[in-house]
C-alpha positions as a Markdown table, in Angstrom:
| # | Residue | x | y | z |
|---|---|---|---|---|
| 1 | Unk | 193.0 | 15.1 | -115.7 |
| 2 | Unk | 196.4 | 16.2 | -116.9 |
| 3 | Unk | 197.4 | 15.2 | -120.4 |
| 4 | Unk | 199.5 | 15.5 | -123.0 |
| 5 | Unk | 199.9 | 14.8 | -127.4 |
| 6 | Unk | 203.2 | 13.1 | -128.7 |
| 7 | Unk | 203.3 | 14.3 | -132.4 |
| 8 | Unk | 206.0 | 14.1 | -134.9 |
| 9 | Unk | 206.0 | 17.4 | -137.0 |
| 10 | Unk | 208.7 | 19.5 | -138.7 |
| 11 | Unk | 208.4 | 23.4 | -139.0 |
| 12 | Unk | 207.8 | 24.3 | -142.2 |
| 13 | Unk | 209.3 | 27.5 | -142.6 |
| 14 | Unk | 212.1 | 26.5 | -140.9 |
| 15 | Unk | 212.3 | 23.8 | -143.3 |
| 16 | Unk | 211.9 | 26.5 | -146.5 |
| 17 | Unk | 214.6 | 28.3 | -144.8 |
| 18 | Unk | 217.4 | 25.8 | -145.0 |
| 19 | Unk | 216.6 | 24.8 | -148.4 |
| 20 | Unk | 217.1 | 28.4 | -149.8 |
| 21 | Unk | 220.4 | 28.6 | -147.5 |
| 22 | Unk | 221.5 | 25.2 | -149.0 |
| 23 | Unk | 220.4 | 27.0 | -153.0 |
| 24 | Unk | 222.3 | 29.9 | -152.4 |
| 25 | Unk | 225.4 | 27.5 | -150.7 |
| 26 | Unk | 225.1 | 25.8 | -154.4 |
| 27 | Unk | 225.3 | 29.0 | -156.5 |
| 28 | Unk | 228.4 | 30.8 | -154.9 |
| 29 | Unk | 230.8 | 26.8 | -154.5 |
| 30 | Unk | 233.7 | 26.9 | -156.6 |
| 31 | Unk | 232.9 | 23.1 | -157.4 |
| 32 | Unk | 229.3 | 23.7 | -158.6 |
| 33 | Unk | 230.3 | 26.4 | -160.7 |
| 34 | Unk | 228.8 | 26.0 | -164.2 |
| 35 | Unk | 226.9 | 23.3 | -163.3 |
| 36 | Unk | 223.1 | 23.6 | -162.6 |
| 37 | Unk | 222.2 | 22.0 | -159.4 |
| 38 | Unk | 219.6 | 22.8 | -157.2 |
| 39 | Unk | 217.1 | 21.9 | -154.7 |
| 40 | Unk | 213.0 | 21.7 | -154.8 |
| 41 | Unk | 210.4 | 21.1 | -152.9 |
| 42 | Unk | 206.9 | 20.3 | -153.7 |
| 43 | Unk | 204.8 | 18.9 | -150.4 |
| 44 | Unk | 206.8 | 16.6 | -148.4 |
| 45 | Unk | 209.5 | 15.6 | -151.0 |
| 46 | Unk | 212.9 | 17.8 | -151.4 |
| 47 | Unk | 214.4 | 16.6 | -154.7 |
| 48 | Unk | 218.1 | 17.1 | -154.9 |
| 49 | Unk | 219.3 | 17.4 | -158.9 |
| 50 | Unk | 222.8 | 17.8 | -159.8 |
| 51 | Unk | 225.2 | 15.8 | -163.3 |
| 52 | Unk | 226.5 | 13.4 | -160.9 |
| 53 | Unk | 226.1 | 11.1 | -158.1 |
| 54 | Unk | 229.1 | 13.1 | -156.6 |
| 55 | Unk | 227.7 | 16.8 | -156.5 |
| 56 | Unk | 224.2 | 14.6 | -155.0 |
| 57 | Unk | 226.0 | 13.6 | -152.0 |
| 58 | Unk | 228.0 | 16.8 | -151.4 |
| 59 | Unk | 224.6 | 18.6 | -151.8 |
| 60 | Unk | 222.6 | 16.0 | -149.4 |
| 61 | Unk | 225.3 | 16.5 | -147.0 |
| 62 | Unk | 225.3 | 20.2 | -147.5 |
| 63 | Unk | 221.6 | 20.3 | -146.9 |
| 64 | Unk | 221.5 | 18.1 | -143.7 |
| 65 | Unk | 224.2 | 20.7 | -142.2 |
| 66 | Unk | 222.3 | 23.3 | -143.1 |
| 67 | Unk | 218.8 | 21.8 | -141.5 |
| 68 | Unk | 220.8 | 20.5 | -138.4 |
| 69 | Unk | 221.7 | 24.5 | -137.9 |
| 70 | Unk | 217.8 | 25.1 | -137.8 |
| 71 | Unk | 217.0 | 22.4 | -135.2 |
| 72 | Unk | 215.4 | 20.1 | -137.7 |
| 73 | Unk | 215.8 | 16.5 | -136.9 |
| 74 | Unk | 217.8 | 14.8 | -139.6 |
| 75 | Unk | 215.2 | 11.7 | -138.7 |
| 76 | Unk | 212.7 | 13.7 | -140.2 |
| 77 | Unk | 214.4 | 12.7 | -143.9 |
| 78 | Unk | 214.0 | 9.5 | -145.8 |
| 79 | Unk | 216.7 | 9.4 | -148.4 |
| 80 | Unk | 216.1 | 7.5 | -151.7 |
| 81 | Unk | 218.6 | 5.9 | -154.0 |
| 82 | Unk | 219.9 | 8.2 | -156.3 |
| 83 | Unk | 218.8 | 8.1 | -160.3 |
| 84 | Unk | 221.6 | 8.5 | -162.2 |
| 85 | Unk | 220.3 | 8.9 | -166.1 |
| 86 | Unk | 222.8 | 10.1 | -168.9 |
| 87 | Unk | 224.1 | 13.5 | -167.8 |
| 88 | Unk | 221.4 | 13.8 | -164.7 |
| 89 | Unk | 221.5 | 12.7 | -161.3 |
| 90 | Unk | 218.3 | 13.3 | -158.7 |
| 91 | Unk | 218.0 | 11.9 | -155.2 |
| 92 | Unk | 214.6 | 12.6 | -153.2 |
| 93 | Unk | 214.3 | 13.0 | -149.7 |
| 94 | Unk | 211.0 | 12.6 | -148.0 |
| 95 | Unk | 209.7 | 14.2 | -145.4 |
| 96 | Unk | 208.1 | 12.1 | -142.2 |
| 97 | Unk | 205.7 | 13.9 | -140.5 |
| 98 | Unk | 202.6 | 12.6 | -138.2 |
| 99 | Unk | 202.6 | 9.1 | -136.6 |
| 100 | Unk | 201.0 | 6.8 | -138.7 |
| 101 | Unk | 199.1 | 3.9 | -137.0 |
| 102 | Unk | 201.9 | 1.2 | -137.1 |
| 103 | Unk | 203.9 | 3.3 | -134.7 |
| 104 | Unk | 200.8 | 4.4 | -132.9 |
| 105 | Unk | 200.1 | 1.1 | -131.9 |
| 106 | Unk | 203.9 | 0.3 | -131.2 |
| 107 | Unk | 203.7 | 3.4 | -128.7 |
| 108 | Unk | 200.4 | 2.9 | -127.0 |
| 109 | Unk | 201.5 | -1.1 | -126.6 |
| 110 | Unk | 204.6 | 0.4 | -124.9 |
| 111 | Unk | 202.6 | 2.6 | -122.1 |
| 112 | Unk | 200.2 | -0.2 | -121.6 |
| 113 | Unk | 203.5 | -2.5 | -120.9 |
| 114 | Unk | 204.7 | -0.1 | -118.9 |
| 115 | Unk | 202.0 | -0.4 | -116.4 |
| 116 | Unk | 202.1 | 3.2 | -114.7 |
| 117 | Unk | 198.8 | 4.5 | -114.5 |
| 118 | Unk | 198.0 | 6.0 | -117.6 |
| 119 | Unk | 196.3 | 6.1 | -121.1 |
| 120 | Unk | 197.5 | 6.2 | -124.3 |
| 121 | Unk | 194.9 | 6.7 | -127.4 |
| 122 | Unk | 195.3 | 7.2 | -131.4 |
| 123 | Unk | 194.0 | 10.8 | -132.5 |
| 124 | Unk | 194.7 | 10.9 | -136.4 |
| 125 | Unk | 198.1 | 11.4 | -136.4 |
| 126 | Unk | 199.0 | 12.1 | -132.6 |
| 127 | Unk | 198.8 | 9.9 | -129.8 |
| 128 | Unk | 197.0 | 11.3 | -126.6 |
| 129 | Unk | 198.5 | 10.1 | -123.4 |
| 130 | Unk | 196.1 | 11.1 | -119.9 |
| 131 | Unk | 196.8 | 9.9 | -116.5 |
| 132 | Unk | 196.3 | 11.0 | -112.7 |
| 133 | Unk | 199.5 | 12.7 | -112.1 |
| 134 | Unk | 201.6 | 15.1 | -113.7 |
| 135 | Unk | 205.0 | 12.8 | -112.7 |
| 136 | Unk | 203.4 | 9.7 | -114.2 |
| 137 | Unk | 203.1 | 11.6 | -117.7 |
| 138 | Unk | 206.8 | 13.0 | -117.4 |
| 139 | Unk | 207.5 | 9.2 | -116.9 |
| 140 | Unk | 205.7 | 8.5 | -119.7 |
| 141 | Unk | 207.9 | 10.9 | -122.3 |
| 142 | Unk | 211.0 | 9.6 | -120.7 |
| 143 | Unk | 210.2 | 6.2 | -121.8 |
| 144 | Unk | 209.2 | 7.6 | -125.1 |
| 145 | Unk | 212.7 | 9.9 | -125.6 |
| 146 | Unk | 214.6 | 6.2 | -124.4 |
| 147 | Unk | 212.5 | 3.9 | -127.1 |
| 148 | Unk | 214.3 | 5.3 | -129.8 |
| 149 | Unk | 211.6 | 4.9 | -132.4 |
| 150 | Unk | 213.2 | 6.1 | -135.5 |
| 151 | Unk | 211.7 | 9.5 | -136.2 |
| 152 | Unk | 211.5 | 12.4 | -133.3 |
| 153 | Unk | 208.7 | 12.8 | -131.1 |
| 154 | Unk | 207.3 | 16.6 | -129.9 |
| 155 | Unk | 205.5 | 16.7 | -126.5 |
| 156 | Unk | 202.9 | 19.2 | -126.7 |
| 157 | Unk | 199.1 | 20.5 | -125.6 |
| 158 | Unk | 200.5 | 19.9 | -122.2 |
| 159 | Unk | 197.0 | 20.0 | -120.4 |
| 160 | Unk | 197.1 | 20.1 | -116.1 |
């Protein structure tokens, strides 16, 4: 029975990758010069610290440019207000990866309402869609790519 996972992930190197290019894009700018800003990770937040709010959002810009370049999808990014303390400014970004069950349940509702002939089960953090025929499932990730659910959606472990 052919089947299929929708997942929401982010490559990680990729994501590594674009950070360093947005560290070094820092270092060399005539308008960060003297000034130490810089980006960090640790797990799935990216903490952006510059001396104003001004350098954060040319840096927050300069960072989704340089993860759009890697094909990571900007929806993947949760911006937080910036902190602006005394001569400091930090901003965090968090990363969304996985599907948790709210959307789960939003996406397995839709295929039910859909009524082609298919299944759609919560595995953890991926949803597991099955179904008779291979052109019911490609049905099923078109409906998906039009729902527009806020973060992006993989298709993979395509199964025949």
């Amino acid at each position: 029975m052919p089947s299929f996972d929708v997942v929401s992930e982010i490559d990680m190197h990729e994501m590594t990758n674009a950070l360093d290019q947005a560290n070094r894009e820092v270092g060399t700018r005539y308008d960060f010069k003297g000034s130490d800003a810089s980006f960090s990770r640790q797990e799935n937040i990216i903490t952006l610290d510059a001396e104003n709010e001004f350098q954060l959002q040319q840096m927050l810009d300069m960072f989704y440019l340089k993860a759009g370049k890697r094909k990571i999808d900007l929806d993947s990014f949760k911006a937080a207000d910036p902190e602006v303390s005394g001569k400091r400014a930090l901003q965090r970004l968090t990363i969304q990866q996985g599907i948790d069950k709210e959307l789960g349940k939003r996406i397995v509702k839709m295929i039910k309402n859909s009524k082609m002939k298919i299944q759609a089960s919560i595995q953890g953090d991926k949803v597991r869609i099955t179904g008779k025929k291979r052109d019911d499932l490609q049905n099923a990730i078109a409906l998906l790519k039009e729902a527009r659910l806020g973060i992006p959606l993989q298709y993979e472990n395509f199964r025949d």
